[in-house]
N, C-alpha and C positions, 0 to 999 in steps of 0.2 A: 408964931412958931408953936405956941404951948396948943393953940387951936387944933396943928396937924400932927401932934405928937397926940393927944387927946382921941384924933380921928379914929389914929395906927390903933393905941389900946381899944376902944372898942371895935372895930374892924376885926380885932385879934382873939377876942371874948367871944364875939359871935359864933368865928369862926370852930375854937373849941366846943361853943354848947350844940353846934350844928354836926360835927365830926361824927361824934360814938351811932348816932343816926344813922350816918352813910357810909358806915363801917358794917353798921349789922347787915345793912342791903346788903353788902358785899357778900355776906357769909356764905358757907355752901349749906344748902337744905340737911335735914339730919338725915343721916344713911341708914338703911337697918336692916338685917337677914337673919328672920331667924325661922324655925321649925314646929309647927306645931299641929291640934285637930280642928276640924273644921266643929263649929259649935250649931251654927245657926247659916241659913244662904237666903239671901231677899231678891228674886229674880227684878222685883219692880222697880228695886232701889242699886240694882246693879252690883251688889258687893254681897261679903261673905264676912261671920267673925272668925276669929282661928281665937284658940288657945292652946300658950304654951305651956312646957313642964314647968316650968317657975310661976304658974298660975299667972301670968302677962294676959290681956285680953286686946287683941288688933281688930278694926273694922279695915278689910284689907276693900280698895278699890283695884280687881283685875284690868290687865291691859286690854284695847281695844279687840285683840285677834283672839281672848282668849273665849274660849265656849264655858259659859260659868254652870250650863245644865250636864257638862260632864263630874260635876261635882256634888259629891254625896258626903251628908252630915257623919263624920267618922274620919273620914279621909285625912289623911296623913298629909299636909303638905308643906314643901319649903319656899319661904315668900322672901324676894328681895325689891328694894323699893327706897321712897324715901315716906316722912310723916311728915304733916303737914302741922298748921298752926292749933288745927282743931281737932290732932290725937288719930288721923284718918292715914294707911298708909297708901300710897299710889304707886301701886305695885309693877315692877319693872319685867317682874319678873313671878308666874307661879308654875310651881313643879307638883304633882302630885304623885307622891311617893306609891309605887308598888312592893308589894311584900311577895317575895317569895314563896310558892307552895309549900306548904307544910305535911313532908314526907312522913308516912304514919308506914310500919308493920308491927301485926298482933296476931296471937292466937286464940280463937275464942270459940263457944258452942253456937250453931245456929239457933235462935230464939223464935224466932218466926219469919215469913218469907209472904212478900207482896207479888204475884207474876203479872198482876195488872201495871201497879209501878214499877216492876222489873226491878226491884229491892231486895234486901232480904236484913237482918238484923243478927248483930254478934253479940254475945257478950263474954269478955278477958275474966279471967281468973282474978283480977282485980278489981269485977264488980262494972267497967265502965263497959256501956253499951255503943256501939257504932251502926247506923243506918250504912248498907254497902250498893255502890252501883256496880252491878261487877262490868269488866270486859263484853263487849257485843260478840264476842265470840264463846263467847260463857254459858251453858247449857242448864238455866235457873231451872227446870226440870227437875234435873238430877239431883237438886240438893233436898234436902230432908232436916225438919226438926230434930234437933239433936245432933247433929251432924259438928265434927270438931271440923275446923277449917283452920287454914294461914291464911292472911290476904296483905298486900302489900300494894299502897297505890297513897295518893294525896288526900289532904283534909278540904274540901272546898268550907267557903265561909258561912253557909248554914247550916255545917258541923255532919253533913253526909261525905261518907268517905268513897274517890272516883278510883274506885280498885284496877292496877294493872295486869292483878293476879292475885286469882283465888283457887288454893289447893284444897283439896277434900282430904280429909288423913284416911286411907281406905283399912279395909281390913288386914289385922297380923293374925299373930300368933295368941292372940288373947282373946280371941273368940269378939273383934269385935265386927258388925256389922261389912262384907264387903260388898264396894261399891257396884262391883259387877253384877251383884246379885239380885239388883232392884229389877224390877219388874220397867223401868220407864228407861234404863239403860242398854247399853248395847252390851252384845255378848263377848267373853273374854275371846280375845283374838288367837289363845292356845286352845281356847274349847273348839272356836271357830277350825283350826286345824288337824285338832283330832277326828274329828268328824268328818273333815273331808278326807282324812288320811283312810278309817277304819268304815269307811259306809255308813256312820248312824246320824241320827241329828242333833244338828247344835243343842237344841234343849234335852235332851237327854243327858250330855255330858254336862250339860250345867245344871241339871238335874241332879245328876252323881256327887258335883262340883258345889253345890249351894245346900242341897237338902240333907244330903247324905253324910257331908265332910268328906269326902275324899279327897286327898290332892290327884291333879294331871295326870303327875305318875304312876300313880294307882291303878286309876281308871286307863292308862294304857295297855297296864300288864293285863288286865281283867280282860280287857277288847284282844289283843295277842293270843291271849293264852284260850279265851273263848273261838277267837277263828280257827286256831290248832286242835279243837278237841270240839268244835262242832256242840259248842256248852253254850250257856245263857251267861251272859258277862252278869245280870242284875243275880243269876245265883251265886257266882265267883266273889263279888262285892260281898253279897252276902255272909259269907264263910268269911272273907278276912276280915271282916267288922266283926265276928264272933270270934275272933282271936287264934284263925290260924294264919300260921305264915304262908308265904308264895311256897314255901319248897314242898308242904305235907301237900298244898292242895295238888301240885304238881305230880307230884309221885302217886295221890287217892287217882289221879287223872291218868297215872301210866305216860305220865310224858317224862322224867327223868327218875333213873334210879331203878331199884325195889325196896317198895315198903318194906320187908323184912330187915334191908340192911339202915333204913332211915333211922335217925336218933329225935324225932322233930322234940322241938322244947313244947314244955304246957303253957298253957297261957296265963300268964302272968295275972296278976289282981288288977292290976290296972289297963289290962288290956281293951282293945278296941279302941275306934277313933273319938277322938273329943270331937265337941261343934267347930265345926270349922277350921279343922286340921285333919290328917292324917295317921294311920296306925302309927303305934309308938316304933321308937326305930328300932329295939332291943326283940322285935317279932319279927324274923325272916327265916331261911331255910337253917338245915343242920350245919354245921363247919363244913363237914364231910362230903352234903349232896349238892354238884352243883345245878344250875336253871338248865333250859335246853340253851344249845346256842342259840339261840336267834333270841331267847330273853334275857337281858339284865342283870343280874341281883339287886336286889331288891335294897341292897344298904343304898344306892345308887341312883334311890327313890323317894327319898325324903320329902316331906308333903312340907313344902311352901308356897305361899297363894300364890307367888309369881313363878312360880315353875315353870320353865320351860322342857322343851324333850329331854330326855334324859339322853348324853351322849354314845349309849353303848344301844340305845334301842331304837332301831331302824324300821323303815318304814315297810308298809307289806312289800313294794317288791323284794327289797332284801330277804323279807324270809326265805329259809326253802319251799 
């Protein structure tokens, strides 16, 4: 009896020291998902390292479907998988993370311009410089050294900006550079229809328009008032850039009034047109005399570069 009670206890010992063995079998493998960069890729050896933001370092083993040459040292990606005995993880799973386009808009000067690589270069008032691809509908021609622009479009990742839109800032009121003016541009589409309104040619009125500072309206009243009096418009130009108003030239013309009863003002110290604008507005006829009908007044005539016709001034058939 002491024999089989004897048996049971070592039967029962083994059984113990054999257990915690076929318990670990049992376990589940260790699970693990985490986030991280891609550090190093060994096409020969089939795996990749990632490292995470808690400085963790994985040799991940990719699944069989995955394509490991689509992966590039930098890349961003999420691994899930389990680790193995020898610190290796056997990846169930990899995701490589895309990053959103990085929407950039800035105003800067043009620095220089590439039309081989269809480029051109910005630099912000805050010193950073941007290489620009502009839109293929974008007329890199027309742009010029020096030129302020807006441009709005994404940052690709070798830090050139793929512009959606690129504005020129053209010329105002401060005498700066318009863009209609350049030589490689096309002509302003108001030049374009005074000319065919009044008989003369488009460069002539961009002529008036670019060289001379005149606005539109100017150069309308000058071409009007030249077909009514069988005059030279470039000597009409001339006289109002010398400081007189429409109403004296009209009356020296015998087309409204008599001089006798004209009051015309002198011309002011600062008269005549600045570059790139028109006579001051405080030069036009007397109170008193008014234009012929078929012209205007002249307050009605304000020289701004986008000028269109002026609403009281009609076209030749209108006149009488």
């Amino acid at each position: 009896m002491k024999k089989v009670v004897f048996a049971l206890h070592l039967t029962l010992i083994i059984a113990l020291l054999i257990a915690p063995g076929v318990l670990a079998q049992e376990e589940d493998p260790t699970e693990v998902d985490f986030i991280g960069t891609v550090t190093s890729i060994d096409l020969e050896e089939g795996t990749f390292i990632v490292q995470t933001e808690d400085d963790e370092v994985f040799t991940v083993v990719p699944p069989e479907d995955f394509d490991l040459k689509s992966l590039q040292v930098g890349d961003e990606v999420e691994v899930e998988g389990t680790l193995d005995e020898d610190g290796m993880v056997l990846a169930a799973s990899v995701v490589i993370e895309e990053d959103d386009p990085t929407e950039v808009e800035f105003t800067g000067t043009v620095t220089s311009i590439n039309l081989e690589e269809g480029t051109f270069t910005v630099q912000t008032e805050d010193g950073e410089v941007f290489t620009v691809v502009p839109p293929e509908d974008f007329d890199l021609a027309s742009l010029q050294v020096g030129d302020e622009v807006e441009v709005e479009g994404t940052l690709a990742e070798d830090g050139t900006v793929l512009a959606i839109s690129v504005k020129i800032k053209v010329a105002n009121d401060e005498n700066e550079i318009n863009y209609f003016c350049r030589s490689e541009t096309e002509d302003h589409p108001v030049a374009e229809g005074i000319a065919e309104t009044y008989g003369v040619e488009t460069e002539q009125v961009m002529g008036w328009f670019c060289e001379d500072g005149f606005g539109f309206g100017q150069i309308m009243l000058a071409l009007q008032s030249s077909q009514a009096s069988e005059s030279d418009p470039n000597e009409l130009l001339a006289r109002r850039s010398g400081g007189e108003g429409w109403g004296q030239i009209w009356i020296s013309m015998e087309l409204i009034g008599q001089k006798s009863d004209a009051h015309p003002p002198g011309r002011p110290e600062d008269a005549g047109p600045p570059e790139g604008a028109g006579p001051p507005e405080d030069v036009g006829p007397p109170e008193d005399v008014g234009p012929p009908e078929w012209i205007g007044p002249p307050e009605d005539t304000e020289d701004t570069e986008d000028a269109g016709l002026p609403e009281n001034i009609g076209r030749p058939g209108s006149r009488p």
